[in-house]
N, C-alpha and C positions, 0 to 999 in steps of 0.2 A: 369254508375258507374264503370263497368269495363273498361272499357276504359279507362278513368281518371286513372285507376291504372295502368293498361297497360302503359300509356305515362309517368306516375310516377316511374314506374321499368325502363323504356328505359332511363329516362334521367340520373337515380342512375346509371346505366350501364356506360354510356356514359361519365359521372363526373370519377366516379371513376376506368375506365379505361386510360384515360386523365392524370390523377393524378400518375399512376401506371407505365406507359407505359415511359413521361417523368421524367427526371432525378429530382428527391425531398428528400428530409429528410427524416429520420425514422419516424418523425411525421405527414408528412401527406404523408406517406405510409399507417401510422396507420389509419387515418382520410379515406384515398380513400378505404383502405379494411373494416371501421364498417362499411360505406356509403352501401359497395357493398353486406352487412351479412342481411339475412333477418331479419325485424323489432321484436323485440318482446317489452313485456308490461315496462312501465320504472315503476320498483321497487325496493326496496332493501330487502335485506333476508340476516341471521345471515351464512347462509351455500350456497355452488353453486347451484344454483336453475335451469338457463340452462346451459347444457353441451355442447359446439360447436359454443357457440354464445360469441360475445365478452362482456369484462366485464370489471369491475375496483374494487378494492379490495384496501379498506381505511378503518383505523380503528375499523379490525376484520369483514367487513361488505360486502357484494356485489352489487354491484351497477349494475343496467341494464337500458340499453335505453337511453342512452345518449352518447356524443361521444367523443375521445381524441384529440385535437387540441392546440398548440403549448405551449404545457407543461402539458397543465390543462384538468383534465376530466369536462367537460361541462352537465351539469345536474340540468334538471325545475329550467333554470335561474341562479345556482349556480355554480362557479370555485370550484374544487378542485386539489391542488395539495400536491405533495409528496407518492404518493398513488401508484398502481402498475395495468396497466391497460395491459389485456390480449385479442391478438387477431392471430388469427392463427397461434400459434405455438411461439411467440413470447412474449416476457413481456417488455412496456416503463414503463421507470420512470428518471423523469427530464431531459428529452428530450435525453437519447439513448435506445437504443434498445438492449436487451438482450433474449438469448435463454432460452425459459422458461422450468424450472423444477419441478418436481413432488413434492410437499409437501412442496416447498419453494414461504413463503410471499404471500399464499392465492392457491396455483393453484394446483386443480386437473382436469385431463381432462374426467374421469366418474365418474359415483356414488363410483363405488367398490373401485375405489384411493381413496376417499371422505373417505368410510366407513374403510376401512386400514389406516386413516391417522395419527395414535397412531403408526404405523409399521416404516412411514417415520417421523415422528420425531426421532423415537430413530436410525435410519441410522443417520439422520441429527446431533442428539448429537453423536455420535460415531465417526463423519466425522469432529464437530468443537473440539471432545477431542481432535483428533489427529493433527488436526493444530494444538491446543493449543499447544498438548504437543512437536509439532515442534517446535513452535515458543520457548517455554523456553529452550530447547535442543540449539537451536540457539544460544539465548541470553544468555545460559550456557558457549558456545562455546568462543563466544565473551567476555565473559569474563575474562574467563581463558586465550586468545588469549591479552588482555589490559594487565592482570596481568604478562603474561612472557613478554608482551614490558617493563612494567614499571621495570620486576627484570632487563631485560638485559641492560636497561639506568639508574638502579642504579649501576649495575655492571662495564657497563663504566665508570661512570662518577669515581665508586670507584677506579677502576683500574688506570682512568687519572690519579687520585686525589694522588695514591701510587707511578705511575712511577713519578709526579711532587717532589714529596715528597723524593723520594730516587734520582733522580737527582739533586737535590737542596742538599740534604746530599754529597752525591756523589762530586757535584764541591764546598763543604763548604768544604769539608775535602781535597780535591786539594787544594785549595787557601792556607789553613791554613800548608798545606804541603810545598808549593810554599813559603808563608811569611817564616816559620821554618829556610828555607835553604837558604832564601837572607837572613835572619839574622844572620843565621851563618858564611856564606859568607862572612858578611860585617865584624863580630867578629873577624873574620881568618886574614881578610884584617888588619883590623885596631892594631891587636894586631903581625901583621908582620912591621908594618910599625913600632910601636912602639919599637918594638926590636929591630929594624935596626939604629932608632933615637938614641938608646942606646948606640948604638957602634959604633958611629960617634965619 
């Protein structure tokens, strides 16, 4: 019997240093490091039941003893995906890998984080006020930034709209200046000729 476990540990060794050693994906990085985590019972419990060992955490719940393989937590027979599976320091979900943090989407890594975990949520609401209130500060920004584009291209367009307008005034009153004086001109003309026809 021990022996049989014995050859059972050497070849987990041997897999999952294979897998770790060559070049692979986050996922079955994640896959070669459960493989290499000592066994423990596969169960699920509302709260982290073991501390150190890897886990999957779906639907407020933890899962143990089964393993993550290319996407899906694999467990007695069932896929689960979308979930957030934790293994050394690490958190996958939907195939990348992310560094995992304390009080965020299931993971504490001992009891006492567990039993404070009323402390990191109110950090965590504190943390998404303040994006919030980045983000509408932004999108304040951006607005006010749309609003002086839109005054400064009504402003040109008013301004084109004025210089068109008083240049159009401008050569109506030339022209009409210009007609005045050939007509006069022509009056001068015609009323010299006629006086000269006079005194012929």
């Amino acid at each position: 019997m021990l022996r049989k476990k014995l050859k059972h540990i050497t070849a987990i060794s041997l897999v999952s240093s294979a897998l770790l050693i060559n070049g692979c994906t986050p996922e079955e990085q994640a896959f070669a490091a459960g493989v290499g985590t000592a066994v423990v019972v596969a169960s699920v419990y509302s709260y982290p039941h073991y501390y150190g060992n890897p886990y999957y955490y779906y639907g407020g719940r933890y899962y143990y003893g089964g393993y993550y393989s290319g996407g899906y937590y694999h467990y007695h027979g069932r896929r689960y995906r979308n979930g957030h599976y934790y293994n050394r320091g690490y958190r996958y979900h939907n195939g990348r890998r992310y560094n995992a943090q304390v009080g965020h989407y299931g993971h504490y890594s001992n009891k006492r984080q567990y039993t404070n975990r009323h402390a990191y949520k109110n950090e965590r609401n504190v943390y998404n006020g303040n994006r919030d209130r980045k983000v509408k500060s932004r999108e304040r920004t951006d607005k006010h930034r749309n609003n002086d584009r839109v005054k400064k291209d009504n402003n040109a367009r008013y301004n084109k709209t004025t210089r068109e307008k008083k240049n159009y005034n401008t050569n109506k009153r030339e022209r009409t200046h210009t007609n005045e004086r050939s007509s006069r001109t022509r009056n001068e003309s015609n009323s010299r000729r006629n006086h000269n026809s006079r005194y012929r």
